[in-house]
PDB file with one MODEL, atoms N, CA, C and O in Angstrom:
MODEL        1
ATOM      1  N   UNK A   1     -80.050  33.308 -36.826  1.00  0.00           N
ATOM      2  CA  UNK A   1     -80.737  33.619 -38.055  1.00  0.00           C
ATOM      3  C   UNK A   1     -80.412  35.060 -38.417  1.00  0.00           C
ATOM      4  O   UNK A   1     -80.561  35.992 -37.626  1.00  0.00           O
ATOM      5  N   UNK A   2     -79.901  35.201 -39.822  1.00  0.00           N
ATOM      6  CA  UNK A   2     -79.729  36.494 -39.959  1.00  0.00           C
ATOM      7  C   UNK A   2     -81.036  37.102 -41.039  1.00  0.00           C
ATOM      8  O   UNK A   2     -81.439  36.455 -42.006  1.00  0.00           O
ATOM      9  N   UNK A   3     -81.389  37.997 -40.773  1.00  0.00           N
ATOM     10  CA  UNK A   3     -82.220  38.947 -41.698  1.00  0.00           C
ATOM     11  C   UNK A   3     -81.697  40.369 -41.846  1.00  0.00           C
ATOM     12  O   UNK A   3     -80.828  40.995 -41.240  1.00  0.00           O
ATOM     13  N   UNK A   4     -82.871  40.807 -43.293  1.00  0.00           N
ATOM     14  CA  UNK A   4     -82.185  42.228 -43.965  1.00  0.00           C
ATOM     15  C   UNK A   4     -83.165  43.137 -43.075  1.00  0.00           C
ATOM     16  O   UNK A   4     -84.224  42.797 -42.548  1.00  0.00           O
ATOM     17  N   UNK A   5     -82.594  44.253 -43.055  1.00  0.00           N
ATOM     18  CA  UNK A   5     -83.319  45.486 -42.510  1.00  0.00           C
ATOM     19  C   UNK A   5     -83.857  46.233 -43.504  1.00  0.00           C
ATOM     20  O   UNK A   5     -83.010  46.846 -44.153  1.00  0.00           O
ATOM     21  N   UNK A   6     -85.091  46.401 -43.874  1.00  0.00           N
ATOM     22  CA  UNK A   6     -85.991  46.914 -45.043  1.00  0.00           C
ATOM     23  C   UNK A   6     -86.427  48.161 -44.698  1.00  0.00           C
ATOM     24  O   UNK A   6     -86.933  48.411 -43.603  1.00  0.00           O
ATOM     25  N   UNK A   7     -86.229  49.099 -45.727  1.00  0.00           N
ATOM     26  CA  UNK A   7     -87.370  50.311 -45.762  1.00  0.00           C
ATOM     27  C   UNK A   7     -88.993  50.312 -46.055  1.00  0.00           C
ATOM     28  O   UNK A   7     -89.664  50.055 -47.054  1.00  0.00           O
ATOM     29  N   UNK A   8     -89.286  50.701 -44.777  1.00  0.00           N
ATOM     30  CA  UNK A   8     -90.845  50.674 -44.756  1.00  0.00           C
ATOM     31  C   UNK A   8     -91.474  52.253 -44.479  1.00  0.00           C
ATOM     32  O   UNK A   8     -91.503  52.829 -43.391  1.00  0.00           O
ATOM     33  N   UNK A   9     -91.936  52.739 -45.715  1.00  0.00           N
ATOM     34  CA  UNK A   9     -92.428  54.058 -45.449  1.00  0.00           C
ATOM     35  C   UNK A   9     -90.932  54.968 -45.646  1.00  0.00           C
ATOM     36  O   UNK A   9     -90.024  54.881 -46.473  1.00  0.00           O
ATOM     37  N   UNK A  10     -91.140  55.765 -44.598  1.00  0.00           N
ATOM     38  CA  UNK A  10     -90.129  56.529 -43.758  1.00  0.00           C
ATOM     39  C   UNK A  10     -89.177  56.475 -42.787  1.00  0.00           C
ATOM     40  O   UNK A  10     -88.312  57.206 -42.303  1.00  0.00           O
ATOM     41  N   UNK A  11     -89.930  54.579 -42.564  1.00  0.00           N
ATOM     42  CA  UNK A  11     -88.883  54.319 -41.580  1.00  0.00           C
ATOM     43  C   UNK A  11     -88.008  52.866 -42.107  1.00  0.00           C
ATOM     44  O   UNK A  11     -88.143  52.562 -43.292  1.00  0.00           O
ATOM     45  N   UNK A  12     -87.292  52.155 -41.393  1.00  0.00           N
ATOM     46  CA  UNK A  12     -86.996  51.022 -41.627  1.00  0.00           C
ATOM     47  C   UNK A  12     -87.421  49.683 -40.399  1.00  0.00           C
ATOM     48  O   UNK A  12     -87.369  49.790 -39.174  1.00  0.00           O
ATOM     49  N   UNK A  13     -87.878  48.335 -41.293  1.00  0.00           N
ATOM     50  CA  UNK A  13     -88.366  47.371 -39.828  1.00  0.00           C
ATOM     51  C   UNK A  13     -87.571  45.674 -40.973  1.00  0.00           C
ATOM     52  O   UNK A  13     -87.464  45.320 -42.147  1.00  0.00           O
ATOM     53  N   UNK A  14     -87.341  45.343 -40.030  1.00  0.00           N
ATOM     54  CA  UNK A  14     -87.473  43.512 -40.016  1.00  0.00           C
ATOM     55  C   UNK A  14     -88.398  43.011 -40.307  1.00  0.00           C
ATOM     56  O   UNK A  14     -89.324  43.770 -40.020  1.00  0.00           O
ATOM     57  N   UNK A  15     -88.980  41.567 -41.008  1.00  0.00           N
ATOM     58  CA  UNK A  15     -89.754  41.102 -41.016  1.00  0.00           C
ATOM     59  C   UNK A  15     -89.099  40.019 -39.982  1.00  0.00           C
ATOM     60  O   UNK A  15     -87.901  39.767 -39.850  1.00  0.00           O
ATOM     61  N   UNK A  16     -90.096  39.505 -39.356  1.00  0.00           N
ATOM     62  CA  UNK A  16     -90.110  38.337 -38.105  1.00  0.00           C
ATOM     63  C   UNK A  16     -91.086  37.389 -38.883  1.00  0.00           C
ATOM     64  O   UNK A  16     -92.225  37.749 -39.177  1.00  0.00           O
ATOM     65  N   UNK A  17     -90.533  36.054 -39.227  1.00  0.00           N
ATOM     66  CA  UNK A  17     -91.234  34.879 -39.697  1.00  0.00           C
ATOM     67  C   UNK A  17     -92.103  33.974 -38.897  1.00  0.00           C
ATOM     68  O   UNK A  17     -91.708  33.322 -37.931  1.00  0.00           O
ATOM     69  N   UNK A  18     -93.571  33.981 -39.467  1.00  0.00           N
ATOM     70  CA  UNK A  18     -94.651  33.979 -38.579  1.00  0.00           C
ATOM     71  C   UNK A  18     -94.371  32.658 -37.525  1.00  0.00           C
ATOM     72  O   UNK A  18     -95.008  32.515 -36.481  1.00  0.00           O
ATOM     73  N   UNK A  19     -93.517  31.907 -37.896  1.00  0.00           N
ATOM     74  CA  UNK A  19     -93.542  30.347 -36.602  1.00  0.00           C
ATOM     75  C   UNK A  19     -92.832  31.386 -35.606  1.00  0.00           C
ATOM     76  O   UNK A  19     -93.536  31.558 -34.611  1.00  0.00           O
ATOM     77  N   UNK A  20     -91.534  32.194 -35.583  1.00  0.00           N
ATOM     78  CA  UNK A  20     -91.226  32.442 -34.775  1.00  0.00           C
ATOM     79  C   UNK A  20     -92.011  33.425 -33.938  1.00  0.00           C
ATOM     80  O   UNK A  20     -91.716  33.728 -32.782  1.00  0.00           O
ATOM     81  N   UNK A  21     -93.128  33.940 -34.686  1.00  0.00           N
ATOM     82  CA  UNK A  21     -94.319  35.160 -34.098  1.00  0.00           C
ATOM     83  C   UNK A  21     -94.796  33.638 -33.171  1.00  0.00           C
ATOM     84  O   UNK A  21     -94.369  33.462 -32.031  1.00  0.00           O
ATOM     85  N   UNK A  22     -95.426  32.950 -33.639  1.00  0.00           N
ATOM     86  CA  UNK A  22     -96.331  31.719 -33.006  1.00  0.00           C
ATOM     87  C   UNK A  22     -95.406  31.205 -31.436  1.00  0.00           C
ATOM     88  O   UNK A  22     -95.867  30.973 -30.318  1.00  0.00           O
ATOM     89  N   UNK A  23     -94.427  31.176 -31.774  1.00  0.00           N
ATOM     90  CA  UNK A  23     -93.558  30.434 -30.873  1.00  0.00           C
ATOM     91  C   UNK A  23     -92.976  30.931 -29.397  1.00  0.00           C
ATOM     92  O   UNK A  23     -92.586  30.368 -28.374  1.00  0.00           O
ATOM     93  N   UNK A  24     -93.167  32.573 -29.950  1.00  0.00           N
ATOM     94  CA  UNK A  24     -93.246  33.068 -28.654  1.00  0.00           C
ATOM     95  C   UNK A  24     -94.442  33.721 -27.860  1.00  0.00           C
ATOM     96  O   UNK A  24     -94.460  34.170 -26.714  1.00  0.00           O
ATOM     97  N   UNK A  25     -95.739  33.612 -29.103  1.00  0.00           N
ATOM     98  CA  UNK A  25     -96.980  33.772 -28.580  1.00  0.00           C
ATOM     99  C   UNK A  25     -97.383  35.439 -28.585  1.00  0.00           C
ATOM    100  O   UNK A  25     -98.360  35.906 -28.001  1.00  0.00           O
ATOM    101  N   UNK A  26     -96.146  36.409 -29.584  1.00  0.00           N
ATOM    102  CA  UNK A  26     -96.582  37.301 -30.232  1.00  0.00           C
ATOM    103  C   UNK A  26     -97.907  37.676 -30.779  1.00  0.00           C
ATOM    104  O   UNK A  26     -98.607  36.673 -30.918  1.00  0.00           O
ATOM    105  N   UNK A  27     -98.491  38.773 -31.138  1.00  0.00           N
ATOM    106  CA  UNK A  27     -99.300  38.791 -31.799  1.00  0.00           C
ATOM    107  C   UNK A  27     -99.792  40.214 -32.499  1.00  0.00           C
ATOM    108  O   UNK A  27     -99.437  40.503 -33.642  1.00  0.00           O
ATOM    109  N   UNK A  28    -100.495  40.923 -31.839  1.00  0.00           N
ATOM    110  CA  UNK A  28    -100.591  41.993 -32.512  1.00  0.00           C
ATOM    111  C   UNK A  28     -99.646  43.541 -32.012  1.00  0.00           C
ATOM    112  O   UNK A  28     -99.691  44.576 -32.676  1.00  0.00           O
ATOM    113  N   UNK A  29     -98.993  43.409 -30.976  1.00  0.00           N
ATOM    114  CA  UNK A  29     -98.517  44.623 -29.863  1.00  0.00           C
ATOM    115  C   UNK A  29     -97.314  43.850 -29.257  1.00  0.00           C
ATOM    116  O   UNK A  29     -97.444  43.032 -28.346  1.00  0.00           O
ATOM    117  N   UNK A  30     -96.200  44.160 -29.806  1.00  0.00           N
ATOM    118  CA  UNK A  30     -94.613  44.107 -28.226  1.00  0.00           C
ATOM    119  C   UNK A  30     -94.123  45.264 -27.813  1.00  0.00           C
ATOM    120  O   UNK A  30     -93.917  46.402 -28.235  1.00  0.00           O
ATOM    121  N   UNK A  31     -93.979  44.524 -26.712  1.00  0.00           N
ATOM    122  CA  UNK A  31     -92.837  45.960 -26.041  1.00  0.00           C
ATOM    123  C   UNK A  31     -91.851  45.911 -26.442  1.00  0.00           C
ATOM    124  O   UNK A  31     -91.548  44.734 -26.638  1.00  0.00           O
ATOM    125  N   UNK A  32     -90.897  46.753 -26.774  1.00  0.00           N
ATOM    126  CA  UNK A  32     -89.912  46.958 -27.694  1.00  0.00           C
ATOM    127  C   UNK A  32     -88.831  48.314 -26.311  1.00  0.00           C
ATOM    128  O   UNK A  32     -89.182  49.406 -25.864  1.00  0.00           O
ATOM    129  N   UNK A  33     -87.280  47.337 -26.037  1.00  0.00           N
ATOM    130  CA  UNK A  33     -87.092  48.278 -25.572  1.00  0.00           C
ATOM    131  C   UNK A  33     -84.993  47.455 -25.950  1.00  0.00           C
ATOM    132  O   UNK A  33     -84.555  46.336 -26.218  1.00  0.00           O
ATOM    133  N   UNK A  34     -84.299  49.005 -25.710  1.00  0.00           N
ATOM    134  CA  UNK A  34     -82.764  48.429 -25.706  1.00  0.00           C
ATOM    135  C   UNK A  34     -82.645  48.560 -24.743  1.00  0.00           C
ATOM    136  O   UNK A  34     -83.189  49.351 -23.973  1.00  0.00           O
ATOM    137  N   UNK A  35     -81.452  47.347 -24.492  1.00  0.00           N
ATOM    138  CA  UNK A  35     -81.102  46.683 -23.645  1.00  0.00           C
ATOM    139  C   UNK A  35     -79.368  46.550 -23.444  1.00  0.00           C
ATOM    140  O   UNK A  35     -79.069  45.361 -23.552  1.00  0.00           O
ATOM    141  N   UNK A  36     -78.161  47.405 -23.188  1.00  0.00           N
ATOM    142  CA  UNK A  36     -77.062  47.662 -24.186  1.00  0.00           C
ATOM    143  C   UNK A  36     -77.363  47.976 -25.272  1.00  0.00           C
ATOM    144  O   UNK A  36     -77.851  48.990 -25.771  1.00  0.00           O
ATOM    145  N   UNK A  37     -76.922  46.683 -25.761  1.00  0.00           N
ATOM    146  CA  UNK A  37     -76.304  46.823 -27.349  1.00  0.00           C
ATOM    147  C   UNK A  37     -77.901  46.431 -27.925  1.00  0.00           C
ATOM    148  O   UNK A  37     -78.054  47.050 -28.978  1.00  0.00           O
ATOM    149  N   UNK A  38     -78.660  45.931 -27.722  1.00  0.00           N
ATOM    150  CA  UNK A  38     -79.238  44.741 -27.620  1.00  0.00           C
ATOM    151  C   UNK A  38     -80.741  45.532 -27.815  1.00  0.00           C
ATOM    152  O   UNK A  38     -81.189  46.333 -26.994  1.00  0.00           O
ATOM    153  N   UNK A  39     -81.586  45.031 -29.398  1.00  0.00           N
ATOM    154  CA  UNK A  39     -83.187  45.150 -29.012  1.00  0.00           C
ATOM    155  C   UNK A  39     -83.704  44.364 -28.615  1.00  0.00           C
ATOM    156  O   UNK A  39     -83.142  43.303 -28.886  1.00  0.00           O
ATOM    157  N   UNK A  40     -84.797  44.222 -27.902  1.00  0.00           N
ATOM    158  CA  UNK A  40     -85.520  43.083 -26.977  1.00  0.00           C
ATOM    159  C   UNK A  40     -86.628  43.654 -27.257  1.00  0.00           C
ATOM    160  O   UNK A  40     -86.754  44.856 -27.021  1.00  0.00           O
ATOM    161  N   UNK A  41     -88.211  42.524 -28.116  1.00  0.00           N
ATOM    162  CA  UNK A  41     -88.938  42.809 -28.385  1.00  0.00           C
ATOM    163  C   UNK A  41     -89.687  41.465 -27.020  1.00  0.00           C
ATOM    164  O   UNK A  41     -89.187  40.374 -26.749  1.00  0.00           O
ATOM    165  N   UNK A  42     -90.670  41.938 -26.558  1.00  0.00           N
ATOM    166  CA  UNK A  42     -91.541  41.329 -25.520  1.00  0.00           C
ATOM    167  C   UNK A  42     -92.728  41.085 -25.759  1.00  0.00           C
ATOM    168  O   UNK A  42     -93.122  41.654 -26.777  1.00  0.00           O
ATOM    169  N   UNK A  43     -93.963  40.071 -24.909  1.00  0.00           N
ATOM    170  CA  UNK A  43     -95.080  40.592 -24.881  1.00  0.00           C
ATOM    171  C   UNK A  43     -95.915  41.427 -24.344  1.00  0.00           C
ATOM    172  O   UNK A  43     -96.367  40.722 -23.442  1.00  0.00           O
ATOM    173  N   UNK A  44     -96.514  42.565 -24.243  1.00  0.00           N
ATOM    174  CA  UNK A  44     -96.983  43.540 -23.216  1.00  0.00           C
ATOM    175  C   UNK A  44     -97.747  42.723 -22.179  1.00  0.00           C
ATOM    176  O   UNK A  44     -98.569  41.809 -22.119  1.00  0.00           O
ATOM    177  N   UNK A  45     -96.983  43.601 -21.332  1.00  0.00           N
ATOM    178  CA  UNK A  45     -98.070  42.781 -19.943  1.00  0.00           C
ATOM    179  C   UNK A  45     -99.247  43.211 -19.723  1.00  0.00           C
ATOM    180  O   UNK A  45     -99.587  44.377 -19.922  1.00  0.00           O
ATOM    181  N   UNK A  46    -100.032  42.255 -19.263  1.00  0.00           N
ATOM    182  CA  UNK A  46    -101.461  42.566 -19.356  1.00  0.00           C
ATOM    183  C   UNK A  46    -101.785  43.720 -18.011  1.00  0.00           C
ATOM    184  O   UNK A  46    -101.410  43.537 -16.853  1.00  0.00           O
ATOM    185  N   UNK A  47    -102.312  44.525 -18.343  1.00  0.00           N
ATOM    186  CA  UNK A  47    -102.735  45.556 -17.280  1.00  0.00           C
ATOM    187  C   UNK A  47    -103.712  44.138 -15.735  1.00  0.00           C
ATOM    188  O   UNK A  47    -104.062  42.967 -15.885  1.00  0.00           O
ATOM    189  N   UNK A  48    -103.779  44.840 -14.782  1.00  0.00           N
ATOM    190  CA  UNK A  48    -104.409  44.423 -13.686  1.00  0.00           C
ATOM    191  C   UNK A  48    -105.709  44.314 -13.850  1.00  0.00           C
ATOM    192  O   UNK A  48    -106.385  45.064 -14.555  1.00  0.00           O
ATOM    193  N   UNK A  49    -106.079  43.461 -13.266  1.00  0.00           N
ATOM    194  CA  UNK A  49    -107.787  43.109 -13.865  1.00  0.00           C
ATOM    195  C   UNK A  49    -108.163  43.338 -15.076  1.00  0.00           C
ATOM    196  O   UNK A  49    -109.281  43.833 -15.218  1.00  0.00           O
ATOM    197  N   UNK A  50    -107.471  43.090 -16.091  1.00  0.00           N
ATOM    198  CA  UNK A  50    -108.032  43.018 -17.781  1.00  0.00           C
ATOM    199  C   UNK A  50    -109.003  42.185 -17.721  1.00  0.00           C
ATOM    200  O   UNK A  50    -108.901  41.141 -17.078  1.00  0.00           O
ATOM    201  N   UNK A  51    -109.889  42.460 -18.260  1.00  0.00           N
ATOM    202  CA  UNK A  51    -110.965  41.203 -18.832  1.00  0.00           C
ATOM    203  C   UNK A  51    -111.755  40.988 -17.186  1.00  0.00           C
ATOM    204  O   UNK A  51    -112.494  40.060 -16.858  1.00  0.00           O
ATOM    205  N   UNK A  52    -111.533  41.583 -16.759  1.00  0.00           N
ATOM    206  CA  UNK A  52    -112.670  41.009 -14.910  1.00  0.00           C
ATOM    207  C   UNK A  52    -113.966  41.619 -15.533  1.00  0.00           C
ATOM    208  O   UNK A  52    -114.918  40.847 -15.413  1.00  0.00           O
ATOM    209  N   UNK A  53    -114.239  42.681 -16.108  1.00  0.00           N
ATOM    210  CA  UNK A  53    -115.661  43.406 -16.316  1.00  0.00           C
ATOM    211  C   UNK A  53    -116.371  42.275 -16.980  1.00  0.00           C
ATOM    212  O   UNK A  53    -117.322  41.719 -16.429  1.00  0.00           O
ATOM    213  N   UNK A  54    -115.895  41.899 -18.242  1.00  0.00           N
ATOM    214  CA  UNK A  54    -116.437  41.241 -18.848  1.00  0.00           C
ATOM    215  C   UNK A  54    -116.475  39.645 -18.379  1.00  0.00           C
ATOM    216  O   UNK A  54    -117.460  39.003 -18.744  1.00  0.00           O
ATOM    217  N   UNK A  55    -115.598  39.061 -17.697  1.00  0.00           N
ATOM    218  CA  UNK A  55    -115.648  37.909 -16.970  1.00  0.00           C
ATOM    219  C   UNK A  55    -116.677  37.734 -15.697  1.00  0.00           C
ATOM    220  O   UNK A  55    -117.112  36.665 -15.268  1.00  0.00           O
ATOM    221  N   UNK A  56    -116.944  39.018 -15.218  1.00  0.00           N
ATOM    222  CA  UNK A  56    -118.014  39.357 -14.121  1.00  0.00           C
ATOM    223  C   UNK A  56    -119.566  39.242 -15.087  1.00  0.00           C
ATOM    224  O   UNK A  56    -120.576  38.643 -14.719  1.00  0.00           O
ATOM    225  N   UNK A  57    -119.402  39.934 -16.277  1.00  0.00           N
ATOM    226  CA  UNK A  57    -121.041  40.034 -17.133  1.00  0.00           C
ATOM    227  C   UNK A  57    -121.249  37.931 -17.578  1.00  0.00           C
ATOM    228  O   UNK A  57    -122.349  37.379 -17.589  1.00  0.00           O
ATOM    229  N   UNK A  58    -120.311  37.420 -17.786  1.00  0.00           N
ATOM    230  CA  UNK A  58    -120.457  36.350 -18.215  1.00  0.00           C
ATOM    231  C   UNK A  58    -120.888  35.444 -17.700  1.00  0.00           C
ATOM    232  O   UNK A  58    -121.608  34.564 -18.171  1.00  0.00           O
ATOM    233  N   UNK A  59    -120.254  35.643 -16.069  1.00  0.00           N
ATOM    234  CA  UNK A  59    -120.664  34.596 -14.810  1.00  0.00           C
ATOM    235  C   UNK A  59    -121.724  35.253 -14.724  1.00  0.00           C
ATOM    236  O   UNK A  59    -122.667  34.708 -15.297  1.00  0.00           O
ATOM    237  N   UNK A  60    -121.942  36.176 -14.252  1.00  0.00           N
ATOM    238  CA  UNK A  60    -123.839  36.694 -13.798  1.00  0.00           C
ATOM    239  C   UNK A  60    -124.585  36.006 -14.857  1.00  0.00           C
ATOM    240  O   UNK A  60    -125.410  35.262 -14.326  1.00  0.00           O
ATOM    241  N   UNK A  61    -124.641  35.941 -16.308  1.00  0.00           N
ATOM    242  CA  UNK A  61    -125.362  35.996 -17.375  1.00  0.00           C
ATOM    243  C   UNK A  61    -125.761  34.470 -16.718  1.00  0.00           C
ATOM    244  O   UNK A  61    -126.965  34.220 -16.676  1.00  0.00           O
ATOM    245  N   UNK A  62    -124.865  33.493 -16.230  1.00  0.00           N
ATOM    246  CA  UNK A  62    -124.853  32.285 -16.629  1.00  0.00           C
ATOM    247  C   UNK A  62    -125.709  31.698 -14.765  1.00  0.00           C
ATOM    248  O   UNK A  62    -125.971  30.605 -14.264  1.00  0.00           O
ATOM    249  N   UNK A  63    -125.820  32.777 -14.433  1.00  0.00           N
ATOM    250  CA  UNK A  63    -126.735  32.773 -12.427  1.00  0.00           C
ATOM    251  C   UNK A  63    -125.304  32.009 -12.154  1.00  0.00           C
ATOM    252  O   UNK A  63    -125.579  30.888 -11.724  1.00  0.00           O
ATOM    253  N   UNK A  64    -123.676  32.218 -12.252  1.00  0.00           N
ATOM    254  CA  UNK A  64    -123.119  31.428 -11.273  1.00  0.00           C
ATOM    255  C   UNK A  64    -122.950  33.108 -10.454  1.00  0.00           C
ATOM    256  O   UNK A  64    -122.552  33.840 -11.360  1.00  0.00           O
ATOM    257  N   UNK A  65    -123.023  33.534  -9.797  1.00  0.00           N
ATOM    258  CA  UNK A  65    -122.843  35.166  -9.626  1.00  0.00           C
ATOM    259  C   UNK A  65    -122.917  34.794  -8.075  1.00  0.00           C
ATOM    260  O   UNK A  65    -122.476  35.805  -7.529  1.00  0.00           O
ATOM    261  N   UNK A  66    -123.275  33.787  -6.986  1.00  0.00           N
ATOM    262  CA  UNK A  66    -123.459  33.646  -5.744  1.00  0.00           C
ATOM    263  C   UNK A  66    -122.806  34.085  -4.866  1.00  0.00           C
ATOM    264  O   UNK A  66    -121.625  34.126  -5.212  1.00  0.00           O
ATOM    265  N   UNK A  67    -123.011  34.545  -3.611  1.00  0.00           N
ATOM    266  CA  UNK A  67    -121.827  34.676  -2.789  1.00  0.00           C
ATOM    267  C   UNK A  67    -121.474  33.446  -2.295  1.00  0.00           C
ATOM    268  O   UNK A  67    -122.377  32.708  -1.902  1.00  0.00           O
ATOM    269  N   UNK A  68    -119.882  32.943  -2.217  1.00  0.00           N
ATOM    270  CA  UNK A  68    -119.020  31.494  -1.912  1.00  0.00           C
ATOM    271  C   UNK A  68    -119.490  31.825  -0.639  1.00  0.00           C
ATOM    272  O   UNK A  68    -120.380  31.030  -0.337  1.00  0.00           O
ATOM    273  N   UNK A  69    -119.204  32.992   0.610  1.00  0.00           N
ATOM    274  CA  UNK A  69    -119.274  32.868   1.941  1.00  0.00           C
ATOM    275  C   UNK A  69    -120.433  33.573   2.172  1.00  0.00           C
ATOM    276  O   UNK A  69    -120.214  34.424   3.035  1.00  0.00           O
ATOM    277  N   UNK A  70    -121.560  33.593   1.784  1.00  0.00           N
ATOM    278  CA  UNK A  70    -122.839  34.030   2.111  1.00  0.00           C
ATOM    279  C   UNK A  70    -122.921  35.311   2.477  1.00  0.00           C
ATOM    280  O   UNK A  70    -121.995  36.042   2.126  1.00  0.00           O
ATOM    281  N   UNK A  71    -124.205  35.970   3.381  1.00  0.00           N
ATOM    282  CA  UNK A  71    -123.964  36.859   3.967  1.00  0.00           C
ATOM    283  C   UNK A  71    -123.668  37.158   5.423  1.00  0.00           C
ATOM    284  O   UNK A  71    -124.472  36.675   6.219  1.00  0.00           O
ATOM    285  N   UNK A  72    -122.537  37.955   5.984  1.00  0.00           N
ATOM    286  CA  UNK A  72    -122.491  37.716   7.759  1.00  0.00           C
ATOM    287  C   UNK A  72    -122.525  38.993   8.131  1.00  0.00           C
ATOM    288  O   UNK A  72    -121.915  39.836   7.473  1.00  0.00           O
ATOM    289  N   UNK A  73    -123.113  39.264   9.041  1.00  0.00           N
ATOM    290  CA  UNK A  73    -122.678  40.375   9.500  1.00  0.00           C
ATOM    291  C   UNK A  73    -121.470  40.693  10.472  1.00  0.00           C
ATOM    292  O   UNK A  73    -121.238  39.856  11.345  1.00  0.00           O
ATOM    293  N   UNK A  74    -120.704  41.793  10.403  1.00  0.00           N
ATOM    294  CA  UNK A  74    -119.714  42.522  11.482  1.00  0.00           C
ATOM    295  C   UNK A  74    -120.356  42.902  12.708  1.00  0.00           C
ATOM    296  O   UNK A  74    -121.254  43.743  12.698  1.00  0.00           O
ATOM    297  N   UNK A  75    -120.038  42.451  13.564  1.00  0.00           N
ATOM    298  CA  UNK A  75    -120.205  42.923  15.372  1.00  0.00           C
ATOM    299  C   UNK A  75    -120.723  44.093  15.715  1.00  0.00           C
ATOM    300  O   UNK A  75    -121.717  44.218  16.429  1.00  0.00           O
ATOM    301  N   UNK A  76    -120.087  44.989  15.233  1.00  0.00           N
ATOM    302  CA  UNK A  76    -120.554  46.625  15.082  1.00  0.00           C
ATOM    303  C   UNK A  76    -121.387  46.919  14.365  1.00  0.00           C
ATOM    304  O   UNK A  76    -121.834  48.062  14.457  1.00  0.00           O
ATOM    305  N   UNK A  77    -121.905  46.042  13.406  1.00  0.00           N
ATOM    306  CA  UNK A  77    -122.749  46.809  12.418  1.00  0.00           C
ATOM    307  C   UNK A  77    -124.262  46.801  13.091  1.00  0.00           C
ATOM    308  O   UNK A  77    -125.101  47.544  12.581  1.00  0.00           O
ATOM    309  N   UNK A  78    -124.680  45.867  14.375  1.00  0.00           N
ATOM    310  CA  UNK A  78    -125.931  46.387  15.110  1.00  0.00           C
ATOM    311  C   UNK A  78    -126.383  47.943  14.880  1.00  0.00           C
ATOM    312  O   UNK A  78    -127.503  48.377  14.610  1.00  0.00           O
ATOM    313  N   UNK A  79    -124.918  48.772  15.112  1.00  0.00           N
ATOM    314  CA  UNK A  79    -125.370  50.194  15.871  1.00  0.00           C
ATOM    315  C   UNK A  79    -125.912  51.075  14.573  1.00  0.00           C
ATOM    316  O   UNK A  79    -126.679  52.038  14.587  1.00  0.00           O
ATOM    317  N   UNK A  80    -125.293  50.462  13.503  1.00  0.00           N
ATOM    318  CA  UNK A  80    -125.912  51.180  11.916  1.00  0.00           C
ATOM    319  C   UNK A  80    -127.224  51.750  11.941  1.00  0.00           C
ATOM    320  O   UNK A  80    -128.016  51.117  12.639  1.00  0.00           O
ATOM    321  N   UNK A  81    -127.631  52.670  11.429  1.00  0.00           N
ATOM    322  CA  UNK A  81    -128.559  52.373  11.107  1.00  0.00           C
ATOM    323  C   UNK A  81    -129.323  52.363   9.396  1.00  0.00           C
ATOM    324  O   UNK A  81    -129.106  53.299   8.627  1.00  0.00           O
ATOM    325  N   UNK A  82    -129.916  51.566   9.133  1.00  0.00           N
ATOM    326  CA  UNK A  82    -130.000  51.436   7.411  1.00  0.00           C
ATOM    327  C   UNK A  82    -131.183  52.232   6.719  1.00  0.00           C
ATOM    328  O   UNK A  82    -131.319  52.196   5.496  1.00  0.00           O
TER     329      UNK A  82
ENDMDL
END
């Protein structure tokens, strides 16, 4: 598929036709990097634990919040004192 390269502002961009936005599951943010010759637009990867805070407020909200392996104690922890 060929497209024109347009002046936008101060700078110049492509328009990308929204099935092909859909199709690779684009949306609001790519990573954008060259590659050779070559631009390669991506989806940003999601940082590490995105969304756990709020996935943690949702399960509590809902009492699934339990501990799976209960509580045990460690061998050593007799000598603690609390």
């Amino acid at each position: 598929m060929k497209t024109t390269i347009r002046r936008m502002g101060n700078s110049h961009g492509v328009l990308i036709p929204k099935p092909i936005l859909a199709q690779l599951g684009l949306e609001d943010e790519v990573e954008m990097q060259i590659e050779g010759n070559t631009l390669v637009l991506r989806r940003p990867q999601k940082k590490a634990r995105e969304g756990w805070a709020e996935a943690s407020q949702s399960i509590a909200a809902v009492g699934d919040d339990r501990l799976v392996m209960g509580e045990f104690p460690n061998a050593d922890d007799v000598e603690f004192i609390w």
